[in-house]
C-alpha positions in Angstrom: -22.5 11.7 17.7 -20.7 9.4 15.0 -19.9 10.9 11.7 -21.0 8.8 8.6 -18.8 9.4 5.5 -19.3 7.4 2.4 -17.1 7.0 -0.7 -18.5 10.0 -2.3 -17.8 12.5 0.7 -14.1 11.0 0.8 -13.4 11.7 -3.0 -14.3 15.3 -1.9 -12.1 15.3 1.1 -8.9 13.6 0.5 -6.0 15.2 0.6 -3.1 13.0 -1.0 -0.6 15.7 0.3 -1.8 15.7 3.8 -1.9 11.7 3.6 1.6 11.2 2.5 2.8 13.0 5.2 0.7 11.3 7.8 1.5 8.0 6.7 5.3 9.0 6.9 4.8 10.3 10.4 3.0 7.1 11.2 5.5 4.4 10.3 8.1 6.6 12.2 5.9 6.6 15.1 6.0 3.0 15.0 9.4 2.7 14.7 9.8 4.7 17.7 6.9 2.9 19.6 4.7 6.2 20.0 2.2 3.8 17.8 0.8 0.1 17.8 0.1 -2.2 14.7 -0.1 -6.0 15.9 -0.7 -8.4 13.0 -4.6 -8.9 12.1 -5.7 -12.7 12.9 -7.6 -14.0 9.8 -11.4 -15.2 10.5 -13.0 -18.1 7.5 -16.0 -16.8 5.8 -18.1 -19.1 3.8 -17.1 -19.8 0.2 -13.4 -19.6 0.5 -13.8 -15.7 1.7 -11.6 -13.9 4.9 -12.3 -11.3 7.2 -9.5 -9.2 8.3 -9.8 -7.3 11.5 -7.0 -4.5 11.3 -6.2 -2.6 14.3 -3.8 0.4 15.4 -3.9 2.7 17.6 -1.7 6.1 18.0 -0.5 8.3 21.0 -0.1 10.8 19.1 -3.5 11.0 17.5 -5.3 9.8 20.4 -7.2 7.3 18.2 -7.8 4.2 17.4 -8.8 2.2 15.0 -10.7 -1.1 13.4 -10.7 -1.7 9.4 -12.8 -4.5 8.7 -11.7 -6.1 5.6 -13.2 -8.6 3.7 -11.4 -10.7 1.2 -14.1 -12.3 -1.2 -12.3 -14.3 -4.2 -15.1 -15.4 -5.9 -16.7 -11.6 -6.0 -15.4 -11.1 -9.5 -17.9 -13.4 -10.6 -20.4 -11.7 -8.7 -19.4 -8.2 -10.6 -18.1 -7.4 -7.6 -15.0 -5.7 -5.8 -12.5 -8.6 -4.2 -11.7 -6.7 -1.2 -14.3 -4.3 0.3 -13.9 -2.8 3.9 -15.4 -0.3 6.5 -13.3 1.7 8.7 -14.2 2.4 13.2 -12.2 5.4 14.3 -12.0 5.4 17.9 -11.2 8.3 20.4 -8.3 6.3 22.7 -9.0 9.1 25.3 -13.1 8.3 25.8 -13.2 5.0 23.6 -16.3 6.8 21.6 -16.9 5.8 18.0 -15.9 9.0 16.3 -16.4 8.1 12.7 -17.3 5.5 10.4 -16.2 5.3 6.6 -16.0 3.9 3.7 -12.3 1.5 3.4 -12.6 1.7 -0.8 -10.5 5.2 -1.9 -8.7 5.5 1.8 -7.1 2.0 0.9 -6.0 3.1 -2.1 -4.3 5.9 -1.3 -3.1 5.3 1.6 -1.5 2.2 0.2 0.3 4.1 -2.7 1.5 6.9 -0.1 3.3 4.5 1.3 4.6 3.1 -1.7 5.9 6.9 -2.3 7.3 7.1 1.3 9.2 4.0 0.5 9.9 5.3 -2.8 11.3 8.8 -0.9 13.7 6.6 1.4 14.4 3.6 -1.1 14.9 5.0 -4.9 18.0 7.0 -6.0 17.4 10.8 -6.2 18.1 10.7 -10.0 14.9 8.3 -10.8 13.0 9.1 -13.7 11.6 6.3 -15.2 8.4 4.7 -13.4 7.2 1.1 -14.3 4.0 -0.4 -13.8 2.8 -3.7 -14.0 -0.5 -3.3 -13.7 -3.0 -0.7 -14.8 -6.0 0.1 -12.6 -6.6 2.4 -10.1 -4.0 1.7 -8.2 -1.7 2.5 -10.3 -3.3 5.5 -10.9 -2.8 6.5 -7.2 0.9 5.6 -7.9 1.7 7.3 -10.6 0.2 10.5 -9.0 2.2 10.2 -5.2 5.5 9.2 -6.8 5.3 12.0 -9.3 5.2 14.1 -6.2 8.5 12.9 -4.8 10.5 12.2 -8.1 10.8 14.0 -11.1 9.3 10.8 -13.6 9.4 11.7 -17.1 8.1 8.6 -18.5 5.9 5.7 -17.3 5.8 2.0 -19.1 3.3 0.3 -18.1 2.2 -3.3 -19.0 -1.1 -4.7 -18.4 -3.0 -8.4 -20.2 -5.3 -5.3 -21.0 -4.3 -2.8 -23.5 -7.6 -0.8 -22.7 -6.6 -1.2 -19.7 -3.5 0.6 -20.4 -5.8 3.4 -22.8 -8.2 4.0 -19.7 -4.9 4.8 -17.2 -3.7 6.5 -20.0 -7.0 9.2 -19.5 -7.0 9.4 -16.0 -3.5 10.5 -16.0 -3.4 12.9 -18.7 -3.0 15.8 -16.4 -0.2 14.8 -14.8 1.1 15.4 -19.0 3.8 12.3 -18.7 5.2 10.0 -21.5 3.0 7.1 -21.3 4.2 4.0 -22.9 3.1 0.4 -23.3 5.2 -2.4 -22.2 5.1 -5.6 -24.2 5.5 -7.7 -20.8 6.9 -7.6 -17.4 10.2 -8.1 -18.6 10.0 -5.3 -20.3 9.2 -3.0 -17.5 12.1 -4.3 -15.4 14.7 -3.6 -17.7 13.8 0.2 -18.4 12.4 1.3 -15.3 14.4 3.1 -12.1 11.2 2.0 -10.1 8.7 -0.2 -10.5 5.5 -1.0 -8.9 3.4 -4.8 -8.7 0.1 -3.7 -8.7 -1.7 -6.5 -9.6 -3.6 -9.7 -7.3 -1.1 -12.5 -8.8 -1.1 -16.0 -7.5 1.7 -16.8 -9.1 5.4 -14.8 -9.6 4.7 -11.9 -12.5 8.2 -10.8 -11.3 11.9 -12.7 -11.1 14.7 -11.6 -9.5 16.8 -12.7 -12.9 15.7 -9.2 -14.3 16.6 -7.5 -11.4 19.2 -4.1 -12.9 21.5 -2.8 -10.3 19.8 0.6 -8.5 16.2 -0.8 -9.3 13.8 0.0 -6.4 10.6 -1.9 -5.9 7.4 -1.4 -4.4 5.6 -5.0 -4.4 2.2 -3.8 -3.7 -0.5 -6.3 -5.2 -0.9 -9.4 -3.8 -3.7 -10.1 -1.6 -2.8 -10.7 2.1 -3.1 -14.6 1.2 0.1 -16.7 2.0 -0.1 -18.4 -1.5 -0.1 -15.8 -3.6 2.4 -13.1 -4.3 4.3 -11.4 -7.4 8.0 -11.7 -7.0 9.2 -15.5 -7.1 11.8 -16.2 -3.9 14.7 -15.6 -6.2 13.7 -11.8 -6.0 13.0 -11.8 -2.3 16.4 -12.8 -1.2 18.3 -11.0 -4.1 17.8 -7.2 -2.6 17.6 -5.3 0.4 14.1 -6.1 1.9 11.9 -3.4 3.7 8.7 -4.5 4.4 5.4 -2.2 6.4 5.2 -4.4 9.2 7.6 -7.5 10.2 4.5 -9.3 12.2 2.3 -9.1 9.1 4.6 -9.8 7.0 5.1 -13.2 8.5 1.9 -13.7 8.9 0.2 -12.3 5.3 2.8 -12.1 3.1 2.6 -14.7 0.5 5.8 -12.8 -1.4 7.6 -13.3 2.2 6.3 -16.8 3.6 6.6 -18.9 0.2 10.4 -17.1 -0.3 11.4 -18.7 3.5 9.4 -21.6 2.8 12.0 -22.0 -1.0 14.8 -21.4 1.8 15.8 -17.7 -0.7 14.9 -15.7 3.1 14.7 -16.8 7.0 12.4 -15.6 8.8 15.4 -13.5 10.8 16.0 -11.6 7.4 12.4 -9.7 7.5 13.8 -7.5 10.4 14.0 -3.6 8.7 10.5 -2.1 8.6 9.9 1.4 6.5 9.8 3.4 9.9 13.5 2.0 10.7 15.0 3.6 7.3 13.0 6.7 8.1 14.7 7.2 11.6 17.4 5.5 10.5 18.1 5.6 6.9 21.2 4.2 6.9 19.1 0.6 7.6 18.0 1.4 3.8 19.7 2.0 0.4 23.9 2.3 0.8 24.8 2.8 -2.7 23.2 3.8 -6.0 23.8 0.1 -6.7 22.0 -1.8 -4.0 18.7 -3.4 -5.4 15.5 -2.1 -2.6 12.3 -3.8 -2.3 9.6 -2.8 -0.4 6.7 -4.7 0.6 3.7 -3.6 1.4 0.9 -5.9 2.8 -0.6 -2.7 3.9 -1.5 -1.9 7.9 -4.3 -0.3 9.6 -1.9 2.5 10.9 -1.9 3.4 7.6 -5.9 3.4 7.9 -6.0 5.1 11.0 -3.9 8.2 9.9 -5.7 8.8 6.5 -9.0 8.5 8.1 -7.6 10.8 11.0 -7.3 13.3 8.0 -10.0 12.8 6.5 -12.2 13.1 9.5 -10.8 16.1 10.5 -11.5 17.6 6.7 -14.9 16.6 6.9 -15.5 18.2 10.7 -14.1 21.7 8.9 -16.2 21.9 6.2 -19.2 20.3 7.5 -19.6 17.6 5.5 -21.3 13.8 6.1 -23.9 12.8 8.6 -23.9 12.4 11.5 -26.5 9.3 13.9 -26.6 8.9 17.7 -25.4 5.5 18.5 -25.8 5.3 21.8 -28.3 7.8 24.0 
């Protein structure tokens, strides 16, 4: 039997906890080679849109996994999302389709518990200050995983939107922190320990001339499209780079490729992946001074482990539906 699990079932199951830690484990375990996470190819759709076949598999877990994204530009006209995607959880051992669910909320967290990993293994203990540029859900799901791992008393956050800003504002209030609008980018940069990209930029939001000495980064945003990205090359080759996955990176990284292609990296320099600091964290921050960035294009390892977890969640309590694929 395959399990069915929609976006509603997952908001009742998720454990953000539970999926940091998994997502920590899982970047170790690819460090150590315990996982796999090859680099999705990228399949044309019709009218300018991409389908993005992500696949991983885990020894550990036994599983494996397909995340099928879609990446539809012209959706917003639609009043649609841009990205939508359906996750395949595999059992490695029989090759059985365990589960199928629902990419939307399992993206977006398991994308900002790695941001909070990197955040864990990247960002000076004494961090406080959190900046956001950006204001939607996923810098909700920011805010909430790096509160768990540093003590942030105040958030600025900048969005074109100020009800933007009033709407995160809400759906933060019970995590009771200083809220504060930032006039612009800039402005973020120059108060914040650490500061998250969060938004689907074509062009640099971001330059490396604002860069403060300790700053940690998580550049999250961008689409997996090699012309867009939100740091300009300046940026990129101005602090020590960590990135999810050096194949993707190379290959969807607009923030990576357009940096080598301005000569500010080589391609030789995108060689530390977040599982390498965790094993070895002496491949990451050195001094309270060193400027980290993290990159994350985001990697179906990722997907894998939080469905894994969720999966499991929904086998204990019950919950979903269940269809016979095959008789």
């Amino acid at each position: 039997m395959t399990l069915i699990l929609t976006n509603s079932d997952i908001e009742e199951l998720i454990d953000r906890t539970a999926i940091y830690r998994a997502v920590e484990q899982a970047h170790a375990d690819l460090a150590t080679g315990v996982a796999s996470n090859p680099a999705p190819p990228q399949l044309p759709l019709p009218d300018e849109g991409t389908a993005i076949p992500m696949v991983a598999s885990s020894k550990p877990l036994r599983a494996s996994v397909v995340k099928m994204l879609s990446d539809m530009p012209h959706n917003g006209a639609r009043g649609l999302p841009s990205q939508r995607s359906t996750i395949l959880l595999m059992s490695a051992q029989t090759g059985e389709c365990e589960a199928v669910l629902d990419g939307r909320l399992i993206t977006a967290v398991r994308t900002s518990a790695a941001s909070a990993v990197a955040t864990a293994h990247l960002a000076p203990r004494h961090s406080s200050i959190l900046g956001l540029i950006g204001a939607g859900t996923l810098a909700v799901e920011h805010t909430r995983a790096i509160s768990r791992i540093r003590q942030i008393e105040k958030v600025h956050v900048w969005s074109r939107s100020r009800s933007t800003v009033d709407l995160f504002r809400e759906r933060t209030a019970d995590l009771d922190l200083e809220i504060e609008y930032a006039e612009s980018p800039r402005v973020v940069l120059s108060t914040a320990d650490i500061v998250c990209t969060l938004t689907p930029s074509r062009v640099p939001i971001v330059e490396g001339a604002w860069f403060r000495p300790g700053l940690h980064l998580n550049a999250v945003g961008a689409p997996p499209r090699a012309d867009h990205r939100e740091i300009d090359g300046r940026g990129m080759g101005g602090c020590r780079l960590v990135v999810d996955s050096t194949s993707t990176a190379l290959t969807k990284s607009g923030d990576v490729l357009l940096a080598i292609a301005e000569g500010h990296l080589v391609a030789e320099d995108i060689n530390v992946e977040l599982g390498d600091v965790i094993v070895r964290p002496a491949l990451g921050r050195r001094t309270d001074d060193d400027i980290t960035l993290f990159n994350s294009v985001g990697i179906g390892l990722q997907d894998l482990v939080t469905a894994r977890s969720v999966v499991d969640a929904a086998l204990q309590r019950g919950t979903g539906s269940t269809v016979l694929l095959s008789a």
